[in-house]
Each structure stands twice: as C-alpha cells, then as structure tokens.
C-alpha positions in Angstrom: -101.5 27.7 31.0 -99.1 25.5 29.1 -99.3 22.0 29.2 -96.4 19.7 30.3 -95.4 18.5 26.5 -95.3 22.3 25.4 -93.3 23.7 28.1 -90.7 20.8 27.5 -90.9 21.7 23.6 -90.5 25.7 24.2 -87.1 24.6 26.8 -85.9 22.1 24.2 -86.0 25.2 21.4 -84.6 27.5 23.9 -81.8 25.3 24.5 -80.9 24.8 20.6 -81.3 28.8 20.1 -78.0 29.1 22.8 -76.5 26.0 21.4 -76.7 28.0 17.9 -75.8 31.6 19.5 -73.1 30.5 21.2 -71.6 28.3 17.7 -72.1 31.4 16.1 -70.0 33.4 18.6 -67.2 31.0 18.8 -66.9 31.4 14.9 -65.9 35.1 15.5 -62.5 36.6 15.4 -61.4 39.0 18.2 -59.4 41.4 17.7 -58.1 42.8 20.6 -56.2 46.3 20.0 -53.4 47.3 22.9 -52.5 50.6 21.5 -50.1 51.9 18.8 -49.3 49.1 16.7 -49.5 45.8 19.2 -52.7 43.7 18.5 -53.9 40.3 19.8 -55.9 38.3 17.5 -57.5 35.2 18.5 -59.0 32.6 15.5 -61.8 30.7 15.8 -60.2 27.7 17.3 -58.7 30.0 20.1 -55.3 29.9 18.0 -53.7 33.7 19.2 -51.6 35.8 16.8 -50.0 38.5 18.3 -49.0 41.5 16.5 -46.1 44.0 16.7 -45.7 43.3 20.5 -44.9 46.6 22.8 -46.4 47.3 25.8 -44.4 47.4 28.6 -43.5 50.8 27.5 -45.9 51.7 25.3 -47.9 55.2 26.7 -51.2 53.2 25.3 -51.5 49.8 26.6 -53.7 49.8 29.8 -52.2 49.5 32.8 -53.0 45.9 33.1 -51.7 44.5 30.1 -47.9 46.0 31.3 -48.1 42.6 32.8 -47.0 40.5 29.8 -49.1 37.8 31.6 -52.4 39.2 31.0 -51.8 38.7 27.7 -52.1 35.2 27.9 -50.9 32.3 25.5 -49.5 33.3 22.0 -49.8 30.9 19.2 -47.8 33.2 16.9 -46.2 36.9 16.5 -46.1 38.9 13.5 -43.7 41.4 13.3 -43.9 44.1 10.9 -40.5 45.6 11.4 -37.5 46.3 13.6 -38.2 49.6 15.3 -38.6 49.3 18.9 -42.0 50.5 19.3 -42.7 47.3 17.0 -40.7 44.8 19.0 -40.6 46.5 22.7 -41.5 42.9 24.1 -40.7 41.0 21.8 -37.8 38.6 23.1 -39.9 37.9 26.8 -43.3 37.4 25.0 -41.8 35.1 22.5 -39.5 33.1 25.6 -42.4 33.0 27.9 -45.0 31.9 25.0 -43.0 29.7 23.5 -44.8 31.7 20.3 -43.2 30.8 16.7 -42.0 34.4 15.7 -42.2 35.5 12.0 -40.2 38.1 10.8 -38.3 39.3 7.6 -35.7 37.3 6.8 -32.6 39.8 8.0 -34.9 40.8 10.6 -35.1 37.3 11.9 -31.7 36.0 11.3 -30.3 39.2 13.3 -32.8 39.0 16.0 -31.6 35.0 16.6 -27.5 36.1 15.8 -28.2 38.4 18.9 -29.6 35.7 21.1 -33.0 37.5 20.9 -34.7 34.4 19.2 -34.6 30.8 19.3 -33.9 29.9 15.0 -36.1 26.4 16.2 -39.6 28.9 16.4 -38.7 31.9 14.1 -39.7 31.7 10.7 -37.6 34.7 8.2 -39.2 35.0 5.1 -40.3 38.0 2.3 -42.9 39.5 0.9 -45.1 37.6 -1.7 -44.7 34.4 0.9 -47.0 32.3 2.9 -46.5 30.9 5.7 -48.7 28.1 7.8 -47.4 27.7 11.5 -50.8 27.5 13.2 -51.7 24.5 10.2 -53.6 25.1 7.0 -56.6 26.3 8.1 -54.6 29.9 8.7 -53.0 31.3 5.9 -50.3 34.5 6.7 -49.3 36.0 4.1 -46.2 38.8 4.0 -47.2 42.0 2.1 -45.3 45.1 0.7 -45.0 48.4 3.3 -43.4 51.3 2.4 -41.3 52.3 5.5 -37.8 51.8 7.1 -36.6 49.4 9.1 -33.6 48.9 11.4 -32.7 47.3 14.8 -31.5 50.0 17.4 -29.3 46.8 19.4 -29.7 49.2 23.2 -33.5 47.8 22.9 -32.3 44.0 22.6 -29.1 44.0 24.0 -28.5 47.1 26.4 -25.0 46.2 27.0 -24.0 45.1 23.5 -20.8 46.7 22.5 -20.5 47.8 18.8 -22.8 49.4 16.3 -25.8 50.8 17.6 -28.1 50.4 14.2 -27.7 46.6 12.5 -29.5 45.7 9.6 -33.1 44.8 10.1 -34.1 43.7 6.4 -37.2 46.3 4.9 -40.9 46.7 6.9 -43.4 44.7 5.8 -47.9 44.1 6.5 -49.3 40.9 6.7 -52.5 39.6 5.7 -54.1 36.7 7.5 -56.6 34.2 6.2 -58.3 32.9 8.8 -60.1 29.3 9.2 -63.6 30.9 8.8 -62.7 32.5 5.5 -62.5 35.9 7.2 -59.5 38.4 6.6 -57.6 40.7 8.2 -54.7 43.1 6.3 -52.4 44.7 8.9 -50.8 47.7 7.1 -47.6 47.9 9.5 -46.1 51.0 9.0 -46.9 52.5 5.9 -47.0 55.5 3.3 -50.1 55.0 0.7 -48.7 53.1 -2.3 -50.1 52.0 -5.2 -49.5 48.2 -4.8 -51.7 48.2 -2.2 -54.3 47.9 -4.8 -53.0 44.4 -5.3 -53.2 43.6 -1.8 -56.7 44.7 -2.1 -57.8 42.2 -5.7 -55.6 38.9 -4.1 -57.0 39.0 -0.7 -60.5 40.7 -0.7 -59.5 41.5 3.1 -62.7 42.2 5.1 -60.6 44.1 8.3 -57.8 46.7 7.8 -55.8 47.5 10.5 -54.6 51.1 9.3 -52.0 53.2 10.4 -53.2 57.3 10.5 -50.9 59.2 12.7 -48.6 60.9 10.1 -44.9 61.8 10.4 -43.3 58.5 10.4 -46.5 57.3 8.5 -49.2 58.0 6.8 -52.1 60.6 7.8 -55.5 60.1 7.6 -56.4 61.5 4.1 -53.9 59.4 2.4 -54.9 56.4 4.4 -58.5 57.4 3.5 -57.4 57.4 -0.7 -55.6 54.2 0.3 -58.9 52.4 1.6 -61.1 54.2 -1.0 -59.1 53.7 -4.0 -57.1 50.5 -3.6 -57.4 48.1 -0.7 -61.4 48.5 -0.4 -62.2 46.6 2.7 -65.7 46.1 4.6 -64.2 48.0 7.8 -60.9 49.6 9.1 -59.6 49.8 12.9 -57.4 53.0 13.0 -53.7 52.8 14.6 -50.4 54.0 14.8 -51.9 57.2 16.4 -51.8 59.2 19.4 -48.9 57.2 20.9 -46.6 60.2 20.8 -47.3 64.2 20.3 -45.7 64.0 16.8 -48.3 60.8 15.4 -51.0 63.2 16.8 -53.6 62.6 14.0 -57.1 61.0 14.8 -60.1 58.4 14.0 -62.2 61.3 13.8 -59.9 63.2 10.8 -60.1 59.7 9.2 -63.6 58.8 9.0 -64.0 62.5 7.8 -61.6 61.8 5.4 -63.7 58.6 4.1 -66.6 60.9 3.4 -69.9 59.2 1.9 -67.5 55.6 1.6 -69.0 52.1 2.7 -66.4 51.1 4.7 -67.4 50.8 8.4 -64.8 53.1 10.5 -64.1 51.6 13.9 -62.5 53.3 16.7 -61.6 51.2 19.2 -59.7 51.7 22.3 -57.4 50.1 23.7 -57.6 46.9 26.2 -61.7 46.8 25.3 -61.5 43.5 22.1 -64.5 43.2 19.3 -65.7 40.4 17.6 -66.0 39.8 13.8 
C-alpha cells in the first residue's frame, strides 16, 4: 500500500510529466496538407500560414475543407505563383481572413489593380527578401523557382473584358523560419536547379515540401537529385501530384528514387495534419 505523502508525490509527478508533454506538443509545427499545392501551417504560437490556397475546386481537398470555413483563421498566405490551381481561393480566403497576402511583386500589384486584394494587407516583394508580418519571431523568406507564371483574369474576374493572360511577375518558393528555430522550404512549382543548393547552405531547412508529379514540374528522380544533391533536408512531404491524370507520378517512385538517403520520406494525405 502507499502511504498518503507518496500517493500525493507520485500525482504531483504525474501532473508535471502532462504539464511537460503537453509544452512539448505546443512547441510543434503542424503542417496540415489539403492536396496539390494548398498547405496550412500553424506556428507554435497558433500563428497560421496558409499556402497556395485552392480548394473549392481542387479534385484533392476532402470534402470538408470545400467549406473555406473549416479552414479556420489565417494569419498569412503565401503564394507561390499566379496559376489558378495556386490561387483558386485566394480572393474569399484572404476577404474572410482578413489574412496579409504575400505575393511577387507584379503578382501582387495586379492581383490588387483587379480588385482581387486589399494593397493595406498584401505585401509584393522578390526573391532574396524577407518579410516579417506575423513579427520577428517568423522569418519568410522568398526563394528562386524555376516555373511560369501568369494570371488567367476568367479565375479572378469572370466577367472582365480584355486580355485573358496579364502579367503575374515569375514563380517563386518560400522558406519559413519559424519561432522554434524549425524550417520549412516550400518548393512551389519547380524544375531541379542548381541554386537550390543555396537554398539548402542559407537555410539548413529541416521540412521540404516537394513537388513530384512531372509535366508542368518536376518528377520524382529529379526531385530525388534535388533533395540528395542540393537542398539536403531532414524529411520531405511530396506534392504537386495526382491532382490531375497528367501530374500522375507518386510518393512511392520518389522514396524509390531517394534509395539508401537519410531523408525521412513522408506521405501524407490530405485533410489528416502532422506535427514537427
């Protein structure tokens, strides 16, 4: 039997081990994935970054998240470039949110000439920048991508008259710094490049958020050589893939690709988040 004192002492130490577990698990990130290129990232501090927004429309996102609601608050969006499948929900996600929105600079400046955003909560900026809208203790950085970019006005502005395609500046990845120290490098939409190895000695990142699906991107192997050789993170989350029949490549043909490398592959699916 225990005595009175030592039952006392053994719920006291209980208590402190679930104070400490549950410290512990606020200091994660979670990273929520939506499908193709739309991610919600929420800090430490429960700030939320939201990524490439398209759901409504996007064959991926689970049924529930359709409902911008269940997204929940936005801090911030980050928006790679101006294809639609990038910015599907862009303009309600930002109105309802009340989100700051960055972009590249033409990319911005066109999306608030059109009405789309309010120039009071859009930051346009260019690669090699940093930007601080959630304060200092989040650092987002704008990064090099080697892709296209335009702004196909029927997604913003169904009834616009004039030309179809407007300039939408050049596609762009971010990397964020977040208040714990832990980093996350978000390709966008990419071919392998060589700079990336530069991306991978300034920011160390420990997450990669990689797209695989080929034809409009990279596959898997040259993702694979771009993990291996230059960006050399702890562990990558495939995306970009099996949104469409022609980006039909897979997590499977990637971690093959990776062969005997360190880096942890993670599949995720969409609408189920993970903690870092």
């Amino acid at each position: 039997m225990f005595s009175a004192a030592s039952t006392r002492a053994m719920a006291a130490a209980a208590v402190m081990l679930w104070m400490c577990a549950g410290s512990a698990f606020a200091q994660q990130i979670e990273v929520l994935w939506l499908g193709h290129s739309a991610f919600r990232i929420t800090s430490t501090t429960g700030k939320v970054i939201v990524i490439d927004p398209y759901f409504t429309k996007n064959p991926r996102t689970p049924a529930k998240y359709k409902d911008l609601n269940a997204i929940g608050k936005a801090d911030l969006i980050l928006v790679s470039h101006g294809h639609g499948d990038h910015i599907g929900d862009l303009e309600e996600l930002a109105r309802t949110t009340g989100a700051t929105v960055v972009a590249n600079w033409e990319l911005a400046n066109s999306l608030i000439a059109l009405g789309v955003l309010d120039g009071s909560k859009t930051i346009g900026m260019n690669k090699g920048g940093t930007v601080t809208p959630l304060g200092p203790a989040i650092k987002v950085h704008m990064v090099p991508a080697e892709h296209s970019s335009s702004l196909d006005t029927r997604i913003v502005k169904p009834d616009l008259a004039g030309p179809r395609y407007i300039d939408a500046g050049v596609a762009v990845g971010y990397v964020i710094e977040f208040e714990n120290g832990f980093k996350i490098y978000d390709t966008g939409d990419t071919d392998v490049f060589s700079d990336m190895a530069l991306i991978g000695r300034f920011f160390k990142p420990d997450l990669a958020l990689v797209c695989i699906g080929g034809h409009f991107t990279m596959g898997p192997e040259r993702a694979a050589f771009a993990l291996r050789e230059y960006i050399r993170p702890k562990i990558v989350i495939p995306q970009h893939y099996g949104t469409y029949p022609v980006i039909n490549h897979t997590p499977a043909e990637l971690k093959a690709a990776l062969g005997d490398s360190k880096i942890r592959m993670i599949e995720m699916k969409p609408g189920e988040p993970m903690r870092f």
